[in-house]
N, C-alpha and C positions, 0 to 999 in steps of 0.2 A: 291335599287334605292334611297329610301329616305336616307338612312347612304352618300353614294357619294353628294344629293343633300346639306345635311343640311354640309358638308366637304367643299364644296364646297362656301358657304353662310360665312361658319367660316372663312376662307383662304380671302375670299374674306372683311370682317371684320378688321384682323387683317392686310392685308397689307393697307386699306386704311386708318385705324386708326393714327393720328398723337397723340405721346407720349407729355402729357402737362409737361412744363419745371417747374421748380421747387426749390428752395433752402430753406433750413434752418438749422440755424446755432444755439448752445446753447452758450449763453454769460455768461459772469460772473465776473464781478469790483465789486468796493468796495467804498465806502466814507469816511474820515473822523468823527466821532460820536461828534467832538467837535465842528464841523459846524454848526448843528445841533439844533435850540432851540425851534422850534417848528413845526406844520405840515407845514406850507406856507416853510418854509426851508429845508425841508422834502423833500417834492415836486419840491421845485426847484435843491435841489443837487440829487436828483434822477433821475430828467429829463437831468441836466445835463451830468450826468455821461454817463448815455445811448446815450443821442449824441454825445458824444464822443468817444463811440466803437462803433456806426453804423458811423459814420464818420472817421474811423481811423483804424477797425481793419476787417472789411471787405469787399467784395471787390465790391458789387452790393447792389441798395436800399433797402431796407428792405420795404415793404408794410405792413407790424404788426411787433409787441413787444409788448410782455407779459411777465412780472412778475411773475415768479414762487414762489419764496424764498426770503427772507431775513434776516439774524441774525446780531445779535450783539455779536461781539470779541473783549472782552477788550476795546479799544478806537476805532475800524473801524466797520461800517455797511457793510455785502456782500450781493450781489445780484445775485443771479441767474435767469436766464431768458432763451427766444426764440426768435428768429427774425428771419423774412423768408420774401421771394417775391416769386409770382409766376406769370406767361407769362400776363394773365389775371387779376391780380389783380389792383385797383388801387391804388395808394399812398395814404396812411391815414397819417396824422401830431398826432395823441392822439397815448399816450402810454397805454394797457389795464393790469389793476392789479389786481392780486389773491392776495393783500395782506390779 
């Protein structure tokens, strides 16, 4: 009786449950290094760039961006990152960085 009841409770669970939506995508552009001549330039061709693939190469708002990586090749800086929305979240304008 109690295996049927707690069967029953579960069933009951999981069809009322609604599945929370979801995305995240991993990014990853690149800068110029000759742009570049101090942090305030930094800052701004990094912000740039990332408004630039959350405006262009994906296809819903992004609610975070985070910063994972970034190196230096030669003459280009790359950036690796994350950006995601989810049903619930709400729009943030800051970009957050692990550098």
């Amino acid at each position: 009786m109690k295996t049927l009841l707690a069967t029953i409770i579960g069933l009951a669970i999981v069809v009322v449950a609604n599945p929370a939506s979801a995305y995240v995508v991993a990014i990853t552009t690149s800068i110029p290094a000759t742009s570049v001549a101090d942090d305030t330039d930094l800052k701004a061709a990094l912000e740039s760039a990332i408004d630039d693939v959350l405006r262009h190469a994906i296809a819903f708002s992004a609610t975070f961006v985070t910063v994972l990586k970034t190196w230096l090749v030669e003459d280009r800086i790359y950036i690796t990152g994350k950006a995601g929305s989810c049903g619930s979240c709400r729009r943030r304008n800051s970009v957050s960085t692990a550098l």
